[in-house]
C-alpha positions in Angstrom: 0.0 0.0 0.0 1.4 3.4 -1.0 1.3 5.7 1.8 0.9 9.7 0.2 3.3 11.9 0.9 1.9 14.6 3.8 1.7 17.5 1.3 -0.3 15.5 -1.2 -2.6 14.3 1.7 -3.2 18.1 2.5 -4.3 18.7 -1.2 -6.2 15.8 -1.2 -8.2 16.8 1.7 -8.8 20.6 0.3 -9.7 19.3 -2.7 -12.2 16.8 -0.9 -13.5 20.3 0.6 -13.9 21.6 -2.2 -15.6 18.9 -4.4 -18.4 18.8 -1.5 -18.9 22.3 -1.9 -22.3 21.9 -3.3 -23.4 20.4 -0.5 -25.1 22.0 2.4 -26.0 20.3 5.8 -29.1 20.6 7.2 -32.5 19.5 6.2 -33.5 20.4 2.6 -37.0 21.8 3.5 -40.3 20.5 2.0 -43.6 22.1 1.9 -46.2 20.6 4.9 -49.0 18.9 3.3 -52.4 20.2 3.4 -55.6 18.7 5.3 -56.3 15.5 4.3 -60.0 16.0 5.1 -62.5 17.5 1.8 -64.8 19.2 4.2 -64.9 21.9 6.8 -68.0 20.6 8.7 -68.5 17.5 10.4 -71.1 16.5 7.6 -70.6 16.7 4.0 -73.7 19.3 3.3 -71.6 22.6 3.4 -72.1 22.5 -0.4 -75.8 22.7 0.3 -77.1 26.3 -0.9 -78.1 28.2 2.4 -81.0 29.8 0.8 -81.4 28.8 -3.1 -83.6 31.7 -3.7 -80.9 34.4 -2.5 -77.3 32.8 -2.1 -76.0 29.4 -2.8 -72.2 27.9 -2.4 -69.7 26.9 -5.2 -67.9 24.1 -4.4 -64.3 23.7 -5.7 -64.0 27.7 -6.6 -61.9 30.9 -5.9 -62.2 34.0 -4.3 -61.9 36.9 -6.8 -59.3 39.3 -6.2 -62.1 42.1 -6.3 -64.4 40.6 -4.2 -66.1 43.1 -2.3 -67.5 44.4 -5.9 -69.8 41.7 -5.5 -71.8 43.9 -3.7 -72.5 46.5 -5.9 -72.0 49.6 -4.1 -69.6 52.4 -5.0 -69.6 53.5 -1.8 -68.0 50.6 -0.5 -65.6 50.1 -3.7 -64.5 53.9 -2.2 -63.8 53.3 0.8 -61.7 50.1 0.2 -59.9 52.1 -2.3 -59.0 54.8 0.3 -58.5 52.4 2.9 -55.8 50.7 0.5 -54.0 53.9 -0.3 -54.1 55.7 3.6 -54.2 52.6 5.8 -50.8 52.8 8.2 -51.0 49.6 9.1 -50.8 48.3 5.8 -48.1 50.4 4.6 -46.0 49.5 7.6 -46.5 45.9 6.2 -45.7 46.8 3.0 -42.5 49.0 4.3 -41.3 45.9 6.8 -41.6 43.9 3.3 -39.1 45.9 1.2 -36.4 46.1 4.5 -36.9 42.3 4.3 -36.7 42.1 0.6 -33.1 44.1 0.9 -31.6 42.5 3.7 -32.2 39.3 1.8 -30.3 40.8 -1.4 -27.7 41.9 1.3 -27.1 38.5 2.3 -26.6 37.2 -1.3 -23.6 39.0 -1.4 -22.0 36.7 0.7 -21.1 34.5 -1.8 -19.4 37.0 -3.9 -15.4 38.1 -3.2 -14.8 41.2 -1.2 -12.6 43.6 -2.5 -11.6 46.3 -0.3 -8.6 49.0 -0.6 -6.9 50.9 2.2 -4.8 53.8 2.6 -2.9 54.5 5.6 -0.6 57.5 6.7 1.9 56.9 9.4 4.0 59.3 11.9 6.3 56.6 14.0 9.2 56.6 16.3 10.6 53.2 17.5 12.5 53.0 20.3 15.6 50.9 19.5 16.6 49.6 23.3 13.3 47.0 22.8 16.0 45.1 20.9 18.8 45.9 22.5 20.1 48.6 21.0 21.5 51.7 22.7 21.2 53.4 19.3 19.1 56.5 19.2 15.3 56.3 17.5 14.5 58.8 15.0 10.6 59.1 13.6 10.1 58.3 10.3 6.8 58.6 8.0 5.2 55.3 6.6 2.6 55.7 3.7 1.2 52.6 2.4 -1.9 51.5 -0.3 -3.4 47.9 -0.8 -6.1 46.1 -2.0 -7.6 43.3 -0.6 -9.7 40.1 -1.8 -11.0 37.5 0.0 -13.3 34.5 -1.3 -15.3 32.8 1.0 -15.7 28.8 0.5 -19.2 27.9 1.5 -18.0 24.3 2.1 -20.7 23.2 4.5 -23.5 25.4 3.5 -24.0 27.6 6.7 -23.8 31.0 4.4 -26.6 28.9 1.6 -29.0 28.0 4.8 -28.3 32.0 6.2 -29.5 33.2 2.3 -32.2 30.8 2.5 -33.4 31.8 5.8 -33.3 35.6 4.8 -35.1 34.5 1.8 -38.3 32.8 3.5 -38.4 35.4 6.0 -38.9 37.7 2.9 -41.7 35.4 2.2 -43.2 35.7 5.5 -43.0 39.0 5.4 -45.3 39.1 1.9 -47.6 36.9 3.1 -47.8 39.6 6.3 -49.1 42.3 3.6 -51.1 40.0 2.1 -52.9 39.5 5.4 -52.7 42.8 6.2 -54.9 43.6 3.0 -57.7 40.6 3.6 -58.4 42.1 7.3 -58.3 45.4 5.9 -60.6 45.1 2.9 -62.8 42.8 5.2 -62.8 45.0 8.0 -63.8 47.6 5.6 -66.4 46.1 4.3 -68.1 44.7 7.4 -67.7 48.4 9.0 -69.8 49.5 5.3 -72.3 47.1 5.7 -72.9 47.7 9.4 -73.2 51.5 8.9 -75.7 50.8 6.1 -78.1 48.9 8.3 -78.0 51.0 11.5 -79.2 53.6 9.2 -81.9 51.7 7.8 -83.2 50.6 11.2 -82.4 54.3 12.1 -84.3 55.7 9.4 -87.5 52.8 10.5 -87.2 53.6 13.9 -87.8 57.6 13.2 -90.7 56.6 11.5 -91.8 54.2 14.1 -91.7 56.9 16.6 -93.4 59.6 14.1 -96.1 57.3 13.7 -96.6 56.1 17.6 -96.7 60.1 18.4 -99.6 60.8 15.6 -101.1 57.7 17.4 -100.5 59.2 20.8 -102.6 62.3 20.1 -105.5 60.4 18.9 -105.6 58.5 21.7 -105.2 61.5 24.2 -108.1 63.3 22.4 -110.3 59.6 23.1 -108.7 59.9 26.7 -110.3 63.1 27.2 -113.1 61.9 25.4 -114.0 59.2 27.9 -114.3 56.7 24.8 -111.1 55.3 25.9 -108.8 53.9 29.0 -106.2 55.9 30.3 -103.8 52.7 30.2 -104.0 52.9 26.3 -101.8 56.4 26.4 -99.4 55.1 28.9 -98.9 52.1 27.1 -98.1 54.0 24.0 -95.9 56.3 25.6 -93.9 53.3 27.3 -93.3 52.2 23.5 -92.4 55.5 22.2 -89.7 56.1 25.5 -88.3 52.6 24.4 -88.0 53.5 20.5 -86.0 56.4 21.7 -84.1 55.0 23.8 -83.1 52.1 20.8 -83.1 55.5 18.4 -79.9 56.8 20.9 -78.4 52.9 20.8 -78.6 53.0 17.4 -76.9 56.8 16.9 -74.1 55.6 19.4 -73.6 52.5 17.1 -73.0 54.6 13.4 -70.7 57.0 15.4 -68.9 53.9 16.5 -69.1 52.8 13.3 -67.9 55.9 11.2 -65.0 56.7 13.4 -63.9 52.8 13.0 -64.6 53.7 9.3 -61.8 56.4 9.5 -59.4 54.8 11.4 -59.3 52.0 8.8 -58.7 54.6 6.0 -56.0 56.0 8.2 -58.0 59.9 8.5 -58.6 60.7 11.9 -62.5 60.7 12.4 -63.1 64.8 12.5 -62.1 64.6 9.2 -64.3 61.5 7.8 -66.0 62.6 4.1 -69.6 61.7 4.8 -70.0 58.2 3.8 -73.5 57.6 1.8 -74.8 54.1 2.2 -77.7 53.3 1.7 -78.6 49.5 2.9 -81.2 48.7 0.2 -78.4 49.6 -2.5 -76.2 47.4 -1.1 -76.1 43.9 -3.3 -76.4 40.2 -1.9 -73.5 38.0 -3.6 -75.6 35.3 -5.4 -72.7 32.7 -5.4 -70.5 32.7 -2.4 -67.0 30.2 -3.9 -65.9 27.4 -1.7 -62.1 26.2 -2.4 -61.5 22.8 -0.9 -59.3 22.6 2.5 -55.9 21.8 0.7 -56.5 24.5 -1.7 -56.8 26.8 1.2 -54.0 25.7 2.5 -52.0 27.1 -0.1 -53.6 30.4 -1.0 -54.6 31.8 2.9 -52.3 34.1 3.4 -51.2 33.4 7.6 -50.9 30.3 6.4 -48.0 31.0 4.1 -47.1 32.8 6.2 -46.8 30.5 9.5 -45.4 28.1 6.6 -42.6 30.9 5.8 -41.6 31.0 9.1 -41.1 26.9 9.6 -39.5 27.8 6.3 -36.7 30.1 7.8 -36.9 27.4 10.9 -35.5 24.7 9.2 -32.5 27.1 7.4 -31.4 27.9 11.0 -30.5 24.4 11.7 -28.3 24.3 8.8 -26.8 28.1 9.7 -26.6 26.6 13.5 -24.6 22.8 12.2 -22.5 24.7 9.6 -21.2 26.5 12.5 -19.9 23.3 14.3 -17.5 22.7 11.1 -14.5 24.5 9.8 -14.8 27.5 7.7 -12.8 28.4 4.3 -11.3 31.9 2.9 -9.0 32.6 0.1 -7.4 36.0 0.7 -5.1 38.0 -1.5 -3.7 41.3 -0.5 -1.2 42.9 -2.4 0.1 46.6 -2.0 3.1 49.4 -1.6 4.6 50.9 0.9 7.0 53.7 1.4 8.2 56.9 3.0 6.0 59.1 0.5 3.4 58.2 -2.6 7.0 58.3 -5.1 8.4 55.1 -3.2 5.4 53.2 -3.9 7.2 53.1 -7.5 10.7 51.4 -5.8 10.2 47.3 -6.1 11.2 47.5 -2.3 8.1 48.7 -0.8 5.6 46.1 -2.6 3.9 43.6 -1.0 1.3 40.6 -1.2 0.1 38.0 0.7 -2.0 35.1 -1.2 -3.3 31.6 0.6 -6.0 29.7 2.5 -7.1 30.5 5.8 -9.4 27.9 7.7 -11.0 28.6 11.2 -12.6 25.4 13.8 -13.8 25.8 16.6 -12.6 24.0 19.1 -13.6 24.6 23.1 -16.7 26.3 23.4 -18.7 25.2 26.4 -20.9 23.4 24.2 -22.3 26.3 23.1 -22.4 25.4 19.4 -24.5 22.0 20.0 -26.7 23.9 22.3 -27.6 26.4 19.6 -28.1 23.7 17.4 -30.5 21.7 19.5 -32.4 25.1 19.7 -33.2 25.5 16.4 -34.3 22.2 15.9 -36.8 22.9 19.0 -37.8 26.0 16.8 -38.2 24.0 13.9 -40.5 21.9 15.7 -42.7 24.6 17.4 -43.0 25.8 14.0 -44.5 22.9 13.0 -46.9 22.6 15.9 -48.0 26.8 15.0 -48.3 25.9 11.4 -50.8 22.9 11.8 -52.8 24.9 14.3 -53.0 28.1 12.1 -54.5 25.6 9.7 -57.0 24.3 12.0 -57.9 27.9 13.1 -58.4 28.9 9.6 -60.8 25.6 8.7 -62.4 26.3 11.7 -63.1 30.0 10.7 -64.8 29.1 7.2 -66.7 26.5 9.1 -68.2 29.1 11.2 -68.8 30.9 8.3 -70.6 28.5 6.5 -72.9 27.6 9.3 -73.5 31.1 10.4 -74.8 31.8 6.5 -76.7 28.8 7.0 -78.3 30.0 10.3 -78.2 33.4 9.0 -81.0 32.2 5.9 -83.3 30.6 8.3 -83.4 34.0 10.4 -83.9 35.8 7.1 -86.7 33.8 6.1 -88.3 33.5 9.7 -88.1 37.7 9.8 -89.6 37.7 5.9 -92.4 35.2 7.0 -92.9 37.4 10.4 -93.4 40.6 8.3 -95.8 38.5 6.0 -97.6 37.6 9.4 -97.6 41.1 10.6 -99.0 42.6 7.5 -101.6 40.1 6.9 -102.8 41.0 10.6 -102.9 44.5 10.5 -105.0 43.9 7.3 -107.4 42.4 8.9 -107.6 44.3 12.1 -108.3 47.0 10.0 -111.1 45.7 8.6 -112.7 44.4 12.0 -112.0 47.8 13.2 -113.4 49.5 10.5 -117.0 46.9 11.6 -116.1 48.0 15.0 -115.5 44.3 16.5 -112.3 45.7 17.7 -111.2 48.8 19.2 -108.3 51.4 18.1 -105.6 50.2 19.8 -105.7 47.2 18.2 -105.3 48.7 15.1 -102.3 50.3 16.6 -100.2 46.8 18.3 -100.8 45.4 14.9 -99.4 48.1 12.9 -96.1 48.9 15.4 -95.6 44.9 15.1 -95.4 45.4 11.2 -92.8 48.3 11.9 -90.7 45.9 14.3 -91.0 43.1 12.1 -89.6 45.6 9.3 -86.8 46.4 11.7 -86.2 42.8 12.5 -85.6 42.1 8.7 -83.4 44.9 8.2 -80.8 43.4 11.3 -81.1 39.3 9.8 -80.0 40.5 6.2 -77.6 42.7 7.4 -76.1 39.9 9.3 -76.1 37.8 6.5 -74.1 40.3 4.6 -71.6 40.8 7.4 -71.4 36.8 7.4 -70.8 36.7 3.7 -67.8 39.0 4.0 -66.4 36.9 6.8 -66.6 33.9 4.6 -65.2 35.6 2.2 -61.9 36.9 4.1 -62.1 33.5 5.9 -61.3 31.6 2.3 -58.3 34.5 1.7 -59.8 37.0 0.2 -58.7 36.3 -2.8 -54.9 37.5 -2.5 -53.6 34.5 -4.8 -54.9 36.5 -7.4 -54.1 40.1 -6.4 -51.0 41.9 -7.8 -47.7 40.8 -6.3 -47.0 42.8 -3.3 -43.0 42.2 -3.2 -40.8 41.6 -6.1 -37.8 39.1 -5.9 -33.7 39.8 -6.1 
C-alpha cells in the first residue's frame, strides 16, 4: 500500500472540501402537506345552498381578487380604495416587506469576493533599546496603499441556509401584507355594511316613533273623550320612550361605526367625508365560492405565512450545524509601501500576501450544539404553530358556512314574520273599521309590522356581514391580487 506523501494528503483533503462544496448540511425543507379531510364541517352538506332563492355555495371555486365588488355599491368600492391607499397599518407591512426584501439581497452577497482597498498615513518613532540597541530612535513617515480580496468557501453550506433563511423570511414577510390587506378590505367592508343597516333601522325607527306620536294624540283626544282607557296612552308612551331609547343605541352605534370607518382609511375621524350608504343599495353575492381545505391551504395568506416562518426554521438548523464545522477563505492582499506616494514606485516597498485560511472551533462550552439543538426545538414549534394556524383557519370558514346557514333561516323567519304582521294589520283594519275591535288594536298590529320591518333589516344585514367573513375566511382572494413584493 502506498502511503501519500503529507503535502499530497493536505491537497487531497482541500480538494475533498472543495468537491463537497455543493453540498449543504441541514434539512432540505419541504412544503407541509395540506388537510387531508374534503370538508370543513363534520357532515358533508356545506355545499348545500343556504338559501337557493338568495345565495347558494360553489364548491371547488376561488375567491376573486375584487371581491367586495360583489356587492354593488360604489360607496363601499370607495372606501376600500381609500382604505388601500391611507391605511398605516398596511403600509408599515408593505414597508417591513421591502427592509426584508433588501436585507435578503444583502445576504446574497456573501457568496461574492470582497474587494476592499486601504490607505494609511503613518507618523512613528521606535524605540531601539526594545531590541537591545542603545542606538538612538528617529521618527520616520510610513505611507502605504493595498487592495484586498477574500473568497469565502461555502464548504458546509451555513452561508446557503443563512440566504435561504433571509429568503423565507422575505416570504413571511409578503404573506404579512397580504394578510394585512384581507383584514383590511374585510374590516372595511363589514364596517360599510354595518353602517348601512343602522341607518336603515335608524331611518324605521324615526318613523316608528313619528307614527306612535300621531297615534298618541289620537288617543289622548279619546282619553279626554271618555271613549277610551287611560292605560292605552301610557302604554303607547312606554313604547315610544323605548323606541328612543333604541333611536340613541342606534346613533351611538353609526358614530362607533364611522369613526372605526376612519381609522381603517388612516384619517382621523373629524375629518371622515360623509360616507352615503344606503342599505337597500347594497347587493347580496348570489354565489358565495368554496375552495377545498388543501386548496386553502395554499392560498390563505397566515398560512403561508406560518409556513414561511417553519420555512426560515428549518435554514437555521443548517446556519446553526455549519457553525460546528470548519470554515474556508481565500485571501489575497497585495500593495506598496514607502516613505511618500513616489516610493510606492521602488520594487522595495511592494507587497502581497496570497493563501488559504481555515477557522474550527474547538472549546466552546458546548455552546455550538446547544444552539443547534435550539433551532431544531424552533423548527418543531414551528410545526406545531403551522398545523394549528390551519386548524384555526378551517375552523373560521366552518363558522362561516354555518353562520350563512343560520343566517338564511333568520332571514326567512323575519320575511315570514313581516308576511304575518302585515296580513294581521289587514285584517284588524277591517274588523276595526265593523267596530269588532277597538283602536288600539289597530295600533299593536301596525307597530308589530314596523318591528317586524326592523327585524328584517338586522337578519339580512347579518347575512351580509357573514358573507364578507366567509369571504376573508377563504383568503380573500390574494392569490390573485398583484404581487406585493418583487424578488432579487
Amino acid at each position: 500500500m502506498m502511503i501519500p506523501h503529507r503535502h499530497d494528503a493536505g491537497a487531497a483533503a482541500l480538494l475533498a472540501c472543495i468537491a463537497i462544496a455543493g453540498c449543504a448540511v441541514g434539512p432540505e425543507f419541504e412544503r407541509p402537506s395540506g388537510p387531508d379531510t374534503p370538508h370543513y364541517l363534520a357532515r358533508d352538506d356545506e355545499v348545500v345552498p343556504p338559501d337557493p332563492a338568495q345565495q347558494r355555495i360553489v364548491p371547488a371555486d376561488d375567491v376573486p381578487a375584487t371581491w367586495w365588488r360583489a356587492f354593488g355599491s360604489k360607496p363601499i368600492d370607495t372606501a376600500v380604495q381609500r382604505a388601500l391607499e391611507r391605511n398605516g397599518t398596511l403600509e408599515a407591512a408593505k414597508a417591513s416587506l421591502r427592509a426584508s426584501e433588501e436585507t435578503w439581497r444583502a445576504g446574497g452577497g456573501a457568496f461574492d469576493p470582497a474587494v476592499e482597498a486601504s490607505v494609511s498615513a503613518r507618523r512613528t518613532r521606535s524605540a531601539p533599546i526594545q531590541q537591545g540597541s542603545a542606538s538612538r530612535g528617529e521618527p520616520f513617515s510610513v505611507l502605504a496603499a493595498s487592495t484586498s480580496v477574500t473568497f469565502p468557501l461555502d464548504i458546509f453550506g451555513g452561508r446557503r441556509r443563512a440566504v435561504e433563511g433571509l429568503q423565507a423570511q422575505a416570504e413571511l414577510q409578503a404573506h404579512a401584507v397580504s394578510a394585512a390587506r384581507v383584514a383590511l378590505i374585510a374590516n372595511v367592508v363589514d364596517a360599510c355594511i354595518a353602517l348601512a343597516g343602522y341607518r336603515s333601522q335608524r331611518r324605521a325607527t324615526l318613523e316608528l316613533i313619528a307614527f306612535e306620536r300621531d297615534q298618541l294624540h289620537g288617543i289622548d283626544a279619546q282619553v279626554r273623550a271618555g271613549t277610551a282607557a287611560r292605560f292605552s296612552s301610557l302604554t303607547l308612551q312606554s313604547l315610544i320612550a323605548a323606541d328612543e331609547a333604541l333611536l340613541s343605541e342606534l346613533d351611538q352605534r353609526i358614530s362607533v361605526t364611522r369613526h372605526r370607518l376612519a381609522v381603517l382609511q388612516g384619517t382621523p375621524p373629524s375629518e371622515l367625508t360623509a360616507v352615503d350608504l344606503d342599505f337597500a343599495d347594497i347587493q347580496l353575492p348570489m354565489e358565495l365560492p368554496l375552495s377545498l381545505p388543501s386548496t386553502l391551504a395554499r392560498q390563505r395568506p397566515d398560512i403561508l405565512a406560518a409556513e414561511a416562518r417553519l420555512h426560515a426554521a428549518s435554514a437555521n438548523i443548517g446556519v446553526t450545524t455549519a457553525a460546528m464545522f470548519p470554515s474556508f477563505d481565500i485571501a489575497a492582499t497585495y500593495g506598496a509601501a514607502g516613505s511618500n506616494v513616489a516610493n510606492w514606485l521602488d520594487p522595495i516597498g511592494r507587497f502581497w500576501t496570497i493563501g488559504p485560511a481555515l477557522a474550527a472551533p474547538l472549546l466552546n462550552g458546548g455552546a455550538l450544539a446547544h444552539a443547534r439543538q435550539a433551532a431544531i426545538d424552533d423548527y418543531q414549534a414551528q410545526q406545531a404553530t403551522y398545523r394549528q394556524t390551519v386548524v384555526a383557519a378551517l375552523g373560521e370558514v366552518a363558522d362561516a358556512l354555518q353562520a350563512l346557514r343560520h343566517d338564511a333561516q333568520a332571514v326567512r323567519a323575519q320575511e315570514a314574520a313581516s308576511d304575518t304582521a302585515r296580513e294581521a294589520l289587514r285584517l284588524v283594519q277591517a274588523n276595526q273599521r265593523s267596530g269588532l275591535v277597538a283602536y288600539v288594536d289597530v295600533l299593536a298590529a301596525d307597530v308589530a309590522l314596523r318591528r317586524a320591518a326592523i327585524g328584517l333589516v338586522q337578519a339580512q344585514a347579518a347575512r351580509y356581514q357573514d358573507t364578507v367573513a366567509l369571504l376573508a375566511a377563504l383568503g380573500g382572494g390574494e392569490w390573485a391580487a398583484p404581487p406585493t413584493g418583487a424578488r432579487p
